[in-house]
C-alpha positions in Angstrom: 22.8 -21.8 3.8 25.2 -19.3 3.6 22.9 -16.6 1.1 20.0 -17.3 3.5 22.2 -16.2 6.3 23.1 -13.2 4.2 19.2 -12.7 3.9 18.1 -13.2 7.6 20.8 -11.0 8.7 20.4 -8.4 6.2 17.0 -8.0 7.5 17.6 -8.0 10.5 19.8 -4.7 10.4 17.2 -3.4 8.1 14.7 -4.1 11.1 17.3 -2.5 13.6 18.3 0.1 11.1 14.4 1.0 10.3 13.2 1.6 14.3 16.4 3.4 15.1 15.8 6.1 12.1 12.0 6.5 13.1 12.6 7.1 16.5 15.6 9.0 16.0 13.5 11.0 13.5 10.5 11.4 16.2 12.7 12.4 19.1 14.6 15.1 16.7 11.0 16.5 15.4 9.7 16.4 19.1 12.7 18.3 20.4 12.5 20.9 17.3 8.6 21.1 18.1 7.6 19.7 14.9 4.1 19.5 14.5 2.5 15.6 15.8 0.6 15.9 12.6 3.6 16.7 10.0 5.7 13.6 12.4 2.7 11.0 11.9 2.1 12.2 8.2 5.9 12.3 6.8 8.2 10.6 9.7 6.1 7.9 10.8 3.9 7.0 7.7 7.0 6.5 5.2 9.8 6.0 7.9 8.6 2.9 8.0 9.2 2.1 4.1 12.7 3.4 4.3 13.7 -0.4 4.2 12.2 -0.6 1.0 13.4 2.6 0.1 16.8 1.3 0.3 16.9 -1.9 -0.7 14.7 -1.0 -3.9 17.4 2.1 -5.1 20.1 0.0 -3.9 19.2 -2.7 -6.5 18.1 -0.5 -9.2 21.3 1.3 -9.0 23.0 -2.1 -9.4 21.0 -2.9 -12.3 18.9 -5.5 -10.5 15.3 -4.2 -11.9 13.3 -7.3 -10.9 14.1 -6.9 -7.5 13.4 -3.3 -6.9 10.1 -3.2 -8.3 9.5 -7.0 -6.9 10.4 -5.3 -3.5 7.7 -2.9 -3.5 4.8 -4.5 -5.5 5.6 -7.6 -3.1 5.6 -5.3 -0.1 2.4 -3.6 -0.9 0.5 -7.6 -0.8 2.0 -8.1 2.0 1.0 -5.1 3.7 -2.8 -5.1 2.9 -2.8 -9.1 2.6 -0.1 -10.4 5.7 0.1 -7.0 8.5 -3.7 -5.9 8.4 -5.3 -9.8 8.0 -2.7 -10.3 11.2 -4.1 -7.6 12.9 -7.7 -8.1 12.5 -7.0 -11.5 13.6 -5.5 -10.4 17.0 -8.2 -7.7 17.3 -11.4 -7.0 14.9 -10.6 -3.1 14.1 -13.4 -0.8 14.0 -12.6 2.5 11.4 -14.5 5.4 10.8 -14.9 5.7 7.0 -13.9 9.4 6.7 -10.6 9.2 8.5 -9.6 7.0 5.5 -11.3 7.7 2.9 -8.9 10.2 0.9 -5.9 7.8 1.4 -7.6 4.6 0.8 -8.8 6.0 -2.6 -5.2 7.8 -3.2 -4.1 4.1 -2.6 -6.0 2.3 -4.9 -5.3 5.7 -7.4 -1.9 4.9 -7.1 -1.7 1.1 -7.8 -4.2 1.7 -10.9 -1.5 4.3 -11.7 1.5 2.2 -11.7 -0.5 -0.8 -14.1 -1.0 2.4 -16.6 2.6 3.7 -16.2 4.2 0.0 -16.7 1.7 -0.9 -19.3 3.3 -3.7 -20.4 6.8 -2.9 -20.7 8.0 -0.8 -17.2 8.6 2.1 -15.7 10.8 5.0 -17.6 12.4 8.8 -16.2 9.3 10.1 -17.4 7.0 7.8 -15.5 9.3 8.4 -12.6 8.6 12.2 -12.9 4.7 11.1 -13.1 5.0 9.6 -10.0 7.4 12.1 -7.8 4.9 14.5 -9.0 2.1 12.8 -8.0 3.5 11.9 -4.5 4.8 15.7 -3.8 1.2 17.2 -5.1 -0.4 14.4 -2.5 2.0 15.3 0.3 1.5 19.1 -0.2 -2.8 18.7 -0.2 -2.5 16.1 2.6 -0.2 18.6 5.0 -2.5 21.8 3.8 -6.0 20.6 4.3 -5.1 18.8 8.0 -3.8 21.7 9.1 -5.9 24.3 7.9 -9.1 22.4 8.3 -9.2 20.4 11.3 -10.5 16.9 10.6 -10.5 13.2 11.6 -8.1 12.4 9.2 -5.4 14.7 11.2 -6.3 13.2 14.3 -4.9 9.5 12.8 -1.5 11.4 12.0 -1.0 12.9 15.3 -2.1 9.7 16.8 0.9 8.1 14.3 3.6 9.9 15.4 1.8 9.4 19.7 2.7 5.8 18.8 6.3 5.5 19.0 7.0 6.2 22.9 10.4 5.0 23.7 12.8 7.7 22.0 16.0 9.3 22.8 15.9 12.2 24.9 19.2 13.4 24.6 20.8 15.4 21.4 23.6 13.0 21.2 21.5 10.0 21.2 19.2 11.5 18.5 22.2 11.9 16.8 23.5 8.5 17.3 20.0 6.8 16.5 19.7 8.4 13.2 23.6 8.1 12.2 23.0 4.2 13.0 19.8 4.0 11.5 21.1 4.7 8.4 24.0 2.7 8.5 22.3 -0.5 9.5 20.0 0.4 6.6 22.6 0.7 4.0 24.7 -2.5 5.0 21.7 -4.5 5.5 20.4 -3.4 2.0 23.9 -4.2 0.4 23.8 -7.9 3.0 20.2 -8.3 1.8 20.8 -8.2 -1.9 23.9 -10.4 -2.4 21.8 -12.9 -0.2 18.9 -12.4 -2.3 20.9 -12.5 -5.5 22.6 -15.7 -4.4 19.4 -17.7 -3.4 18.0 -16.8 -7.1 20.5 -18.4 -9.0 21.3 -21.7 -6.4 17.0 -22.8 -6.3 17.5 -21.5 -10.3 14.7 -19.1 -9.7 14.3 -15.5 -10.7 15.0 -12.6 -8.8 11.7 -11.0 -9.3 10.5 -14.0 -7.4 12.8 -13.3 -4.4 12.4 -10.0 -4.6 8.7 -10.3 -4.5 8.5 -12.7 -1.4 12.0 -12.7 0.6 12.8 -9.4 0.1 9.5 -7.9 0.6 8.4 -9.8 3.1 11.6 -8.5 5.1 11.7 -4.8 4.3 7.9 -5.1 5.8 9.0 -5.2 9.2 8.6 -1.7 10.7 4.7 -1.8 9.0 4.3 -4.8 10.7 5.5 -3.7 14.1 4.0 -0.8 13.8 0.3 -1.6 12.7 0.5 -4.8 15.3 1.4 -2.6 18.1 -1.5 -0.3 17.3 -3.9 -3.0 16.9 -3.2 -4.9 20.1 -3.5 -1.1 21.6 -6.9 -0.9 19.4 -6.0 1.5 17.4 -7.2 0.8 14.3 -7.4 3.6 12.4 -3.2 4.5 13.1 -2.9 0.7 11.9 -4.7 0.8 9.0 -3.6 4.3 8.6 0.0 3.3 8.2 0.0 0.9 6.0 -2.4 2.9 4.0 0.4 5.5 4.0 3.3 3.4 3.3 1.7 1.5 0.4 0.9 5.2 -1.2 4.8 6.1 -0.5 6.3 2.6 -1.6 4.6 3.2 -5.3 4.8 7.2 -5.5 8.2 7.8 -3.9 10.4 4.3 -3.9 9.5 3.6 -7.4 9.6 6.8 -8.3 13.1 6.9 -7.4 14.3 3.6 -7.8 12.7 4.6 -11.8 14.3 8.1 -11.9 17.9 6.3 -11.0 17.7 3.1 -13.9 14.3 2.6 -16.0 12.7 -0.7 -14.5 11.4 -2.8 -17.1 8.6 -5.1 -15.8 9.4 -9.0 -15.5 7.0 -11.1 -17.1 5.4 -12.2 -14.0 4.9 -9.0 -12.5 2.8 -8.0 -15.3 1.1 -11.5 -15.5 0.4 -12.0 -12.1 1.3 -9.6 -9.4 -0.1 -6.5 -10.5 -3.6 -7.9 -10.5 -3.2 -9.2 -7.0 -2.1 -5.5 -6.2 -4.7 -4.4 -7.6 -7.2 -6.6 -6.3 -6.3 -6.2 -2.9 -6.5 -2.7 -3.0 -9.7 -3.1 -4.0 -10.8 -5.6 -2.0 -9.4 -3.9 1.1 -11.1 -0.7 0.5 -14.7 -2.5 0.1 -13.9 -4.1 3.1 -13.3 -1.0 5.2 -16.1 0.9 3.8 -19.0 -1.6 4.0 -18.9 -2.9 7.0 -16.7 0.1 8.7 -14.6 -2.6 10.3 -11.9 -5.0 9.3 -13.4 -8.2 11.3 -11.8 -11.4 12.4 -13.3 -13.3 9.6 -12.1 -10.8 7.0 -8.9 -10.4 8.0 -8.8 -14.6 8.0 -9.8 -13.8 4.4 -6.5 -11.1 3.6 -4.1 -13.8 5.2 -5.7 -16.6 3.4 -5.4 -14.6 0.1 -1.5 -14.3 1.3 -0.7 -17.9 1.6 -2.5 -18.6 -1.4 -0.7 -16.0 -3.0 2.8 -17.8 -1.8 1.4 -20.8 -3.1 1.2 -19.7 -6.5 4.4 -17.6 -7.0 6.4 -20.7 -6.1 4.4 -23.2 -7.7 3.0 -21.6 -11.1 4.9 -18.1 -11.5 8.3 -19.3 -9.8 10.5 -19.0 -12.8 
């Protein structure tokens, strides 16, 4: 009782922790007269995986591999599985095909990408490089081709960052959101972990396990709110954008990281099991939003049904 404790209320600061940063971030690029597009793109798309961002380097720095790569492999199902089969539930979403089409294919790039990298052993410095690179050179022709040619795609970004209304309006209060955004995100990464870690070794089941389920599960959060608050608002495309964006951001930039910090070898499962769910709901996803040009109630029943089967199975075939 007492590491589930630790758990709940680790994520619930990295909840807390995760809105305050975003908004804090908004409200600062707002009053500096950042561009909406550069705020949706960067702030909004990955502020909402800086959960995972911190929780994954947190445990790869303490030498806890199968949880940081668990983390994000397990938030990435979860996002395309859990949030968008949610969503379409509450509201059948409607996309237009070219808003997503670079990032849903830089998506499913990127998961083919990791399987290569790991190929059946994990990530090193130098795949860590690959990946940094990859996520800087995607950045860099994301930012330049919104802005210098005006398309759909940019109109999803600024609508991103349109999302998040109630900010601070004051420069102390920016200040104070961002300072206790990152607190809350540190201590509930550090609350999180030794719950996590505990849990593992009383049910004598791994931490990849945890970290794949629990863990990411909880670091999820802001996507969820985020994409669910857009959905009931029927926007689709910011939904499906975001999680788009933060699945691209949790492989490229959080592994990356978490990789350049400790190499992350690959639990047996993972390799087994979890990266060809990834992989497969990548996929899947993407066929979905580019035959029918709509993420319907039936198909998102599909995603969440592929999630609880998915739960299913990593506690009753791959739970050791």
């Amino acid at each position: 009782m007492l590491d589930l404790g630790f758990i709940l209320a680790g994520i619930a600061m990295l909840t807390l922790g995760g809105e305050a940063l975003i908004r804090g971030a908004v409200a600062a690029a707002r009053r500096l007269r950042v561009s909406p597009l550069l705020s949706g793109l960067v702030i909004v798309g990955f502020g909402t995986s800086a959960p995972e961002l911190v929780v994954s380097v947190d445990a790869a720095a303490q030498a806890q591999p199968d949880i940081a790569m668990g983390n994000v492999v397990g938030s990435n199902i979860g996002n395309i599985l859990l949030i968008l089969g949610l969503c379409a539930l509450i509201s059948p979403m409607s996309v237009q095909p070219l808003i997503l089409r670079r990032d849903g294919v830089i998506m499913v790039l990127s998961s083919v990408l990791l399987a290569v990298l790991i190929g059946g052993q994990g990530l090193s410095a130098t795949d860590s490089m690959i990946l940094l690179g990859a996520l800087a050179s995607y950045l860099g022709v994301a930012y330049w081709s919104e802005k210098n040619h005006s398309s759909p795609a940019s109109e999803v970004y600024a609508d991103e960052a349109k999302e998040i209304e109630v900010v601070p309006d004051a420069a102390w209060r920016i200040i104070l959101f961002l300072v206790a955004g990152l607190a809350l995100l540190l201590l509930g990464s550090q609350v999180l972990l030794k719950g996590a870690v505990g849990l593992a070794q009383h049910f004598a089941i791994s931490e990849a396990v945890i970290g794949l389920t629990l863990v990411a599960v909880g670091t999820s959060l802001p996507e969820l709110s985020v994409s669910l608050i857009a959905a009931m608002r029927r926007h689709a495309d910011v939904a499906i954008g975001n999680v788009l964006g933060s699945n691209i951001f949790n492989i490229l930039g959080i592994l990356g990281v978490s990789a350049l910090l400790q190499p992350l070898p690959a639990h047996p499962r993972v390799l087994q099991f979890d990266l060809w769910v990834l992989l497969a709901s990548a996929f899947i996803l993407l066929f979905f939003l580019f035959t029918g040009r709509r993420l319907s109630r039936l198909e998102g029943g599909v995603l969440l049904s592929g999630y609880i089967a998915y739960l299913i199975l990593s506690f009753k075939v791959f739970g050791s």
